[in-house]
C-alpha positions as CSV (number, residue, x, y, z in Angstrom):
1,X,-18.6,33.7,-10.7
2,X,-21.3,36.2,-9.3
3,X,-19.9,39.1,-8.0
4,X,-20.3,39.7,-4.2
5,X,-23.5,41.6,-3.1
6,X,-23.6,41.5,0.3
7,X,-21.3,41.8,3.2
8,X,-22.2,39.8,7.1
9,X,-21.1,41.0,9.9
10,X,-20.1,37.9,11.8
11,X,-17.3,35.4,11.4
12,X,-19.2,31.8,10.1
13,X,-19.0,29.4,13.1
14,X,-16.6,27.1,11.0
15,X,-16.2,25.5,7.9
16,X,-17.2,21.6,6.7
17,X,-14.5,19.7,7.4
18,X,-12.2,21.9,9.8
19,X,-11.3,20.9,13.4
20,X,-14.3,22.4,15.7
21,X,-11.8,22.3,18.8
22,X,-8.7,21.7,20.3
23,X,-9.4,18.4,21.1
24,X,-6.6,15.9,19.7
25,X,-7.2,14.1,16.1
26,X,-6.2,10.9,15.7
27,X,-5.5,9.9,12.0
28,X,-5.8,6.4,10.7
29,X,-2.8,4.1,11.4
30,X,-1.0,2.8,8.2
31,X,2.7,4.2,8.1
32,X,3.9,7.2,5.8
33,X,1.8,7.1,2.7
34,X,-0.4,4.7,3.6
35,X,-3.7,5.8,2.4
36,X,-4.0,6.6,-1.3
37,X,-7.5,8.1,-3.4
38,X,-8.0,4.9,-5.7
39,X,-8.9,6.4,-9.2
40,X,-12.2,8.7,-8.3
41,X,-11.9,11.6,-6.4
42,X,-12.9,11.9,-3.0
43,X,-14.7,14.6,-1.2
44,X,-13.5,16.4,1.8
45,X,-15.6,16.3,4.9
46,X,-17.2,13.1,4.4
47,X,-16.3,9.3,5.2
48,X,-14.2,6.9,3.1
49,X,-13.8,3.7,2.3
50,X,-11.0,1.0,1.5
51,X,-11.3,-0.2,-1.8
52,X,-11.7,-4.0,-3.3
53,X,-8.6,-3.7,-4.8
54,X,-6.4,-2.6,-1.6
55,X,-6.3,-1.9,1.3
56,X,-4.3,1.5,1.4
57,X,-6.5,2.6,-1.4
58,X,-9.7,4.1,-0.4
59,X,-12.9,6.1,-1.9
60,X,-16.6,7.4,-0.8
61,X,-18.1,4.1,-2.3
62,X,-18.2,1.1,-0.4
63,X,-17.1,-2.1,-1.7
64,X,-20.0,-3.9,0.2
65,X,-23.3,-2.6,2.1
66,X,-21.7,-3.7,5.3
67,X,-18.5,-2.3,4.9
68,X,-16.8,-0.2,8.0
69,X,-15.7,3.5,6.8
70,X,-11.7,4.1,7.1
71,X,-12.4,7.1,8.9
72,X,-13.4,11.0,8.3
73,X,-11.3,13.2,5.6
74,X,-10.6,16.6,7.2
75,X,-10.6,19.5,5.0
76,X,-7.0,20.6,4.8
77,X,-7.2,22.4,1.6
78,X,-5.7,19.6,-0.3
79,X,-8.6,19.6,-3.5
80,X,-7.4,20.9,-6.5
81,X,-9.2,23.6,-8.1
82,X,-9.7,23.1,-12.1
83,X,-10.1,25.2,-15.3
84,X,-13.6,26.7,-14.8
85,X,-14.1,25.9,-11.4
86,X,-14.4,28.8,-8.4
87,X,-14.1,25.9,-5.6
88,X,-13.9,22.2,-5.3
89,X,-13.9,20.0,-2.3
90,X,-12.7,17.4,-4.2
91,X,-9.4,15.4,-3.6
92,X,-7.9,14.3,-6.9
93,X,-7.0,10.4,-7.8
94,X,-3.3,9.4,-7.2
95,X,-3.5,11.4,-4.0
96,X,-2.4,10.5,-0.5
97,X,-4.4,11.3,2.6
98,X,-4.8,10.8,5.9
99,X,-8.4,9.8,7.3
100,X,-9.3,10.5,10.6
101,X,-10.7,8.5,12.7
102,X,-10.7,10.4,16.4
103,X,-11.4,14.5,16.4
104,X,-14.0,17.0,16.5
105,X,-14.9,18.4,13.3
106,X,-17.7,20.6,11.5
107,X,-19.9,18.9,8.9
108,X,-23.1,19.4,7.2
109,X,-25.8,16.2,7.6
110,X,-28.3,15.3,4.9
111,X,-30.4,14.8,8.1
112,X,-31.5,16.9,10.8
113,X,-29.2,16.3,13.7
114,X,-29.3,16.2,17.3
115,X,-26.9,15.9,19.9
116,X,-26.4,12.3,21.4
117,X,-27.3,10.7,18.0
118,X,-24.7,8.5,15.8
119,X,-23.3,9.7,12.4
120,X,-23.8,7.3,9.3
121,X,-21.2,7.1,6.6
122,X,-23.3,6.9,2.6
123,X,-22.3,3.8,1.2
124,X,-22.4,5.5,-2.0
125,X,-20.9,8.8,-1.4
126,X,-19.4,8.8,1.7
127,X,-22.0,12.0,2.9
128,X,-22.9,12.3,6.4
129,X,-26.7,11.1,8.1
130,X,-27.8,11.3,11.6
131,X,-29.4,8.3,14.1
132,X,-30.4,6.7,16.9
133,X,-27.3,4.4,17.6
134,X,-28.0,0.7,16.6
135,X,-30.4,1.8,14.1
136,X,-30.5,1.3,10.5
137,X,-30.4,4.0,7.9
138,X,-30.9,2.6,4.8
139,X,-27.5,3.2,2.6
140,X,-25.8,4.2,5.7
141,X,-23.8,2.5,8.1
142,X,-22.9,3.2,11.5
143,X,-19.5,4.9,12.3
144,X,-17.6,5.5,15.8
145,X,-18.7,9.1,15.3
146,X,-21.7,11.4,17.5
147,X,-23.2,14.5,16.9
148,X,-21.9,16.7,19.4
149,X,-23.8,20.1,17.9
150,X,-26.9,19.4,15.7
151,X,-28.4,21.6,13.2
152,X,-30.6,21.5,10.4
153,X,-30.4,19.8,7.6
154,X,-27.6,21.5,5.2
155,X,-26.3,23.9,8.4
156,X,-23.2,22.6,10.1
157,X,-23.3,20.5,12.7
158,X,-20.4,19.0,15.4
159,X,-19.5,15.4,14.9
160,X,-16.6,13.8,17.5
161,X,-15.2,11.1,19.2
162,X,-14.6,12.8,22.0
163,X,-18.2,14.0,23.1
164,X,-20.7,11.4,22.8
165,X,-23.9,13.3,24.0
């Protein structure tokens, strides 16, 4: 680990995967312990996926091209930080979580974003693209999510249920 060398003088607006307002989340119904990371991690602030083998058991690659995302994971400091590691944003196997599938949250796009357009779920790695809604982005599909606050590509954006322009 480097150590620091410089100091801003602003708070950061938020962080990838944290709540980005009061507005109410709404987690994916299933009961207590419903959803459970199959046996890859998973990575926080993107979207997941049930696996062919259950349907409580879900990961950040799709079982088919067409497949419909579970919902969002929210960053809730549940990766687990190993030998040699500084940080991880990875959930470990075995896990149970809780996608989301209503909220407002902070994330970073591999796209630039704009408000009004639809988030896309990787059907690879579960990473966030921006669209028009409708259209196709290749090794993407189309979730119930907007972008309420663009950005560029890599800078957080908004995405929510709740605002849809």
């Amino acid at each position: 680990m480097a150590f620091q060398s410089s100091v801003n003088i602003y708070r950061g607006v938020g962080q990838v995967g944290q709540p980005a307002s009061t507005s109410p989340i709404i987690a994916a119904a299933g009961g207590p312990g419903a959803y459970q990371v199959g046996t890859a991690a998973v990575n926080i602030a993107s979207f997941v996926f049930r696996t062919a083998t259950g349907a409580k058991t879900v990961t950040n690659v799709a079982p088919a091209a067409d497949s419909v995302p579970v919902g969002f994971i929210q960053n809730l400091g549940q990766a687990i930080i190993t030998t040699g590691e500084n940080n991880s944003m990875s959930i470990a196997a075995g896990v149970e979580i809780s996608p989301k599938v209503g909220g407002d949250f902070w994330a970073k796009s591999s796209t630039v974003a704009t408000e009004g357009q639809k988030v896309f779920a990787s059907v690879t790695d579960g990473s966030i693209a921006t669209g028009a809604a409708g259209a196709t982005v290749t090794g993407y599909v189309e979730t119930s999510f907007y972008v309420s606050q663009g950005a560029a590509v890599g800078d957080l954006i908004i995405i929510s249920t709740w605002s849809k322009q």
